[in-house]
C-alpha positions as CSV (number, residue, x, y, z in Angstrom):
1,X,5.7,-4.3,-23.4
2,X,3.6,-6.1,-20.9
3,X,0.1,-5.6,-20.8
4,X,-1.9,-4.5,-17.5
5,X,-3.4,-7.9,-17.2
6,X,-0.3,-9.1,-16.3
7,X,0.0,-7.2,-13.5
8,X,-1.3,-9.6,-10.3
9,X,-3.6,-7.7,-8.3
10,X,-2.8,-6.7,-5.1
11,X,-5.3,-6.2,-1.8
12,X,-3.4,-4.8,1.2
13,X,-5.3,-4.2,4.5
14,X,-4.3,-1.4,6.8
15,X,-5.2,-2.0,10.5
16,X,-3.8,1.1,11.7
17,X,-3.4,1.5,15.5
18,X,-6.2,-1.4,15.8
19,X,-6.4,-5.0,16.8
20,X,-4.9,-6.5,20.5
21,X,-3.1,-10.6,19.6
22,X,-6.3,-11.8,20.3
23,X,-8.2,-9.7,18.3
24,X,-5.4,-10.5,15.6
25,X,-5.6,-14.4,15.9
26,X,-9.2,-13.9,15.9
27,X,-9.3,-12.4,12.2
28,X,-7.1,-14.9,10.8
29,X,-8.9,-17.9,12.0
30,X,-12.0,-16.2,10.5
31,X,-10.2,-14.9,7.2
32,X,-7.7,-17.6,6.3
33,X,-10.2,-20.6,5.8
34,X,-12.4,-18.7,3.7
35,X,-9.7,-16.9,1.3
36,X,-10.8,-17.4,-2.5
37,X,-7.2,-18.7,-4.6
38,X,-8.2,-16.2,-7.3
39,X,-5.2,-14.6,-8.5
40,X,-4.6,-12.0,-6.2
41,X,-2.1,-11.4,-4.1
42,X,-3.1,-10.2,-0.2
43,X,-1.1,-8.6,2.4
44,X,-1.9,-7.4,5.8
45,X,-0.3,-4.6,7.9
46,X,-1.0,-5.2,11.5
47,X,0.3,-2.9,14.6
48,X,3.9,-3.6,15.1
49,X,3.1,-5.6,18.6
50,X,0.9,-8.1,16.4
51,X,3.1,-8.6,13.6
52,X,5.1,-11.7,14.8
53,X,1.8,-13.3,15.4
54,X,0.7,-12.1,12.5
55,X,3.6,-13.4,10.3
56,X,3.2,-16.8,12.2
57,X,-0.7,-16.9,11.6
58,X,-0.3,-16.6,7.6
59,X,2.8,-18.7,7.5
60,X,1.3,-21.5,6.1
61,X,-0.8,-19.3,3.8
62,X,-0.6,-17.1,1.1
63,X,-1.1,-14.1,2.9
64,X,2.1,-11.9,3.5
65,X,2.2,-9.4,6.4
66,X,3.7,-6.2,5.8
67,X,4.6,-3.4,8.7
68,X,3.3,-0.1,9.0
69,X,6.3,2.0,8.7
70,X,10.5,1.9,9.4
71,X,13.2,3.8,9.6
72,X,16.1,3.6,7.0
73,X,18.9,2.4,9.4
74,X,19.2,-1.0,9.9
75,X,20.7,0.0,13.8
76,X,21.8,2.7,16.0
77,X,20.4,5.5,18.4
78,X,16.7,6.2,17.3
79,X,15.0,5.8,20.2
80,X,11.1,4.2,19.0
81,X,11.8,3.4,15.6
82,X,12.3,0.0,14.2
83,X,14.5,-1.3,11.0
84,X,14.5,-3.5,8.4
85,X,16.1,-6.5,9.7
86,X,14.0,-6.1,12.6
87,X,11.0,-6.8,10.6
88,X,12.5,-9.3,8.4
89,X,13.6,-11.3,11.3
90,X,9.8,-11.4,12.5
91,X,8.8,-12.6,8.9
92,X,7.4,-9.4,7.7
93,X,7.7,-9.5,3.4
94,X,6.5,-5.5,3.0
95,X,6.4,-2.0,4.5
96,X,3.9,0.4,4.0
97,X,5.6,3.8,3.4
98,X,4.6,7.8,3.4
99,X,0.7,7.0,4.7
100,X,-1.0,10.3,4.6
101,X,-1.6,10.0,8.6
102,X,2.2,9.6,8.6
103,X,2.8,12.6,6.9
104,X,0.1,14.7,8.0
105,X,0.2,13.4,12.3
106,X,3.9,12.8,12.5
107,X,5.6,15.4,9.6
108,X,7.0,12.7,7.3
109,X,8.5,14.2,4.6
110,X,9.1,13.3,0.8
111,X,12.9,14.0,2.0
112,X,12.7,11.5,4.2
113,X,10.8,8.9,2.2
114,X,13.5,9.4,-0.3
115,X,15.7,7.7,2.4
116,X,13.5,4.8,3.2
117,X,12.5,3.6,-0.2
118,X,15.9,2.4,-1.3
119,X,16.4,1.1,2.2
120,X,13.3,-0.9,1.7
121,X,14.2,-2.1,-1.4
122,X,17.3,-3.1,-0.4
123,X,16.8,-4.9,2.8
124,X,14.6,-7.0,0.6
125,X,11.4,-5.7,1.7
126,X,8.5,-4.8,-1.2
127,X,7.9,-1.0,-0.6
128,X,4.6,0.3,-0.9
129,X,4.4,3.6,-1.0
130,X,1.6,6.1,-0.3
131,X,1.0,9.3,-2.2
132,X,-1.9,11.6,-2.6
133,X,-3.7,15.1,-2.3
134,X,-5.5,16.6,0.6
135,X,-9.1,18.2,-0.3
136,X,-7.2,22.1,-0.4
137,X,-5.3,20.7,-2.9
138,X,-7.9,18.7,-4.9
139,X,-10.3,22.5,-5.1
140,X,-7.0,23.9,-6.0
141,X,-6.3,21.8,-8.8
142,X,-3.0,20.9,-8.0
143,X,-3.3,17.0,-7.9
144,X,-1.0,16.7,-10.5
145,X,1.5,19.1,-9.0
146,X,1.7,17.1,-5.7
147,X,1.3,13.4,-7.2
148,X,4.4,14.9,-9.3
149,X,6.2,16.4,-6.8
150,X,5.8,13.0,-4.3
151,X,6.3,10.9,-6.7
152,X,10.1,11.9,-8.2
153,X,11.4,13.0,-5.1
154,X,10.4,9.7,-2.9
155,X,12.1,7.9,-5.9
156,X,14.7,9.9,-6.6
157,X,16.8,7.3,-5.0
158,X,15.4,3.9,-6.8
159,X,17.5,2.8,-9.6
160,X,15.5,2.8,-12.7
161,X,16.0,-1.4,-13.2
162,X,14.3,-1.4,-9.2
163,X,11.4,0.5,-9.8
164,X,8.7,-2.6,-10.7
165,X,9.9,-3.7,-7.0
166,X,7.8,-0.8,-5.6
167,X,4.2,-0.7,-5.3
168,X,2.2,2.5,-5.0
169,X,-0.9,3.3,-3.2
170,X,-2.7,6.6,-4.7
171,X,-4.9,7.5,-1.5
172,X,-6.5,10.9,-2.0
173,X,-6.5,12.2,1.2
174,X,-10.3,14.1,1.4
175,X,-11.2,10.1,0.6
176,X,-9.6,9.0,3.7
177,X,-12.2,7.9,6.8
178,X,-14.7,10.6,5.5
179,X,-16.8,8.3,3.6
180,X,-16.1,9.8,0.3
181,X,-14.9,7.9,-2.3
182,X,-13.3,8.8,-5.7
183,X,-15.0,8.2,-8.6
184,X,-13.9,5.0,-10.5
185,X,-13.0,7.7,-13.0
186,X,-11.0,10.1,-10.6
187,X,-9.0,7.1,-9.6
188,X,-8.0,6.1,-12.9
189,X,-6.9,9.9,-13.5
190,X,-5.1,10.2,-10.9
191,X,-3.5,6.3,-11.1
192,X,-2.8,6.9,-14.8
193,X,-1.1,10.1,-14.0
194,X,1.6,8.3,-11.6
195,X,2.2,6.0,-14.3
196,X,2.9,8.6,-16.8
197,X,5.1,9.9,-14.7
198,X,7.1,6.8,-14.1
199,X,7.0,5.8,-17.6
200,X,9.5,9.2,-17.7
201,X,12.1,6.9,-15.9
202,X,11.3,3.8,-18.0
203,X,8.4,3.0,-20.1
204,X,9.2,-0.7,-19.6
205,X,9.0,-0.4,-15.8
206,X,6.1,1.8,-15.6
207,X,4.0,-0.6,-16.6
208,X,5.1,-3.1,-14.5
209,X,4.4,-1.1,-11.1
210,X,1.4,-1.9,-9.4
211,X,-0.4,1.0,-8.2
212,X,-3.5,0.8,-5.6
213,X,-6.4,3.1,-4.8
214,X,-7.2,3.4,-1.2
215,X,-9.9,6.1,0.2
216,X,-13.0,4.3,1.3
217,X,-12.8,1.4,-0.6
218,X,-15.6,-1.5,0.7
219,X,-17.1,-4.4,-0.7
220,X,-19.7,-2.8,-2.2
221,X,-17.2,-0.1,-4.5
222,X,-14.1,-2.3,-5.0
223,X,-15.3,-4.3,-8.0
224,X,-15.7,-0.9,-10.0
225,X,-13.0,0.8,-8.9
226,X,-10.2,-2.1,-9.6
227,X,-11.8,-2.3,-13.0
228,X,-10.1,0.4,-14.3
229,X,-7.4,-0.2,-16.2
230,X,-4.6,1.3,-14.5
231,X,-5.5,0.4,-11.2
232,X,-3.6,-2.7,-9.9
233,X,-5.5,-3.4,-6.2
234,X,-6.4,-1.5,-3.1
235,X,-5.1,-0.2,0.2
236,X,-8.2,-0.7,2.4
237,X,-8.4,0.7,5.8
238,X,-11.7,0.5,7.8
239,X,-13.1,-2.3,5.8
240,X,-10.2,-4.8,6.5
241,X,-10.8,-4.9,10.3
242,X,-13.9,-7.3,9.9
243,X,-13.0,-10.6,7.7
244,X,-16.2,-10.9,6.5
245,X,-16.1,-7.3,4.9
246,X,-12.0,-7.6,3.1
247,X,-12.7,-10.8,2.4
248,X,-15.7,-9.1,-0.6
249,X,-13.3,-7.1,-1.3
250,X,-10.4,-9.4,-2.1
251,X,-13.2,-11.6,-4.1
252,X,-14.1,-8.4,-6.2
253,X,-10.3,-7.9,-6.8
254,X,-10.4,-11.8,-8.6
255,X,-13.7,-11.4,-10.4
């Protein structure tokens, strides 16, 4: 059974609504030069309006750009959304899936999620998908419950042989833009538990799946937190609008 060290670490950067195409150039022409080739992989999610430029920035790089969010037809009458061979054709390799803003701003559900996945996956895109608990939830002690609940129902469509395709993001939501961090020890709890679950599917994928942390993860916390041993990377949102600040971060991931 493969070991977690074999799992390549992953560092994804969520822009959210932020950065115009020259703001977007900008980062890249500060961030690209200066990337460490430490073993890690690195994707960023830009706005969909920069993500051609984006995917034509990193092109010669090892960067890969992933979107923000899609819809699970690849055509058809749904006015604002956009599909997978949309993205693909712009070069996008990933889509981020099930954010908590997502959920909680625009009512995503687990229902629909259960949609998109599989369409991800079979489009060709690498899914990573968000899960996590809001601070009601953490008092209440139901973490488990919902990281349970989110987890086999957004799957519920993935064949069992497709599930190391997926990568998961645990980002507890009371750790999101508040300055509150999980402990390194709450994240493994948490990360762990997500694995236990999917080991329920298949042992042997289970521990293949990367799964993230992402809540308030800087330079300064990311070397402890990815040092535990279930958790494979980070979704990182404020700190990977500045270079300077995701590029500490992707060197802790390597160190």
């Amino acid at each position: 059974m493969p070991e977690a060290e074999t799992r390549t670490p992953l560092l994804a950067a969520n822009w959210k609504m932020n950065k115009t195409l020259a703001e977007t150039a900008d980062f890249f022409a500060a961030f690209l030069d200066r990337l460490p080739d430490n073993g890690t992989d690195v994707i960023v999610c830009p706005p969909f309006t920069a993500l051609a430029a984006a995917a034509e920035a990193v092109a010669a790089s090892r960067v890969e750009i992933a979107a923000q969010n899609m819809y699970q037809e690849p055509h058809g009458a749904f006015t604002g959304e956009v599909s997978a061979p949309m993205l693909l054709e712009l070069g996008v390799k990933a889509v981020v899936l099930g954010h908590s803003e997502r959920r909680r701003h625009f009512g995503e559900t687990d229902e629909a999620l259960a949609r998109k996945v599989p369409a991800a996956l079979r489009a060709g895109l690498l899914p990573i998908l968000c899960v996590g608990e809001d601070d009601a939830e953490r008092d209440a002690d139901e973490t488990a419950d919902v990281l349970t609940r989110q987890i086999d129902t957004d799957l519920a469509g993935v064949p069992e042989e497709s599930l190391a395709g997926i990568v998961i993001a645990y980002e507890p939501i009371w750790a999101i833009g508040t300055g509150r961090t999980a402990t390194p020890e709450q994240a493994q709890e948490a990360v762990s538990l997500i694995r236990v679950r999917l080991s329920g599917r298949s042992t042997e994928m289970a521990e293949k799946v990367r799964i993230l942390y992402g809540g308030s993860v800087k330079p300064d916390n990311a070397a402890e937190l990815m040092d535990q041993p279930d958790v494979d990377g980070a979704l990182v949102g404020g700190a990977a609008l500045e270079a300077e600040d995701f590029l500490g971060i992707v060197e802790a991931a390597g160190g």
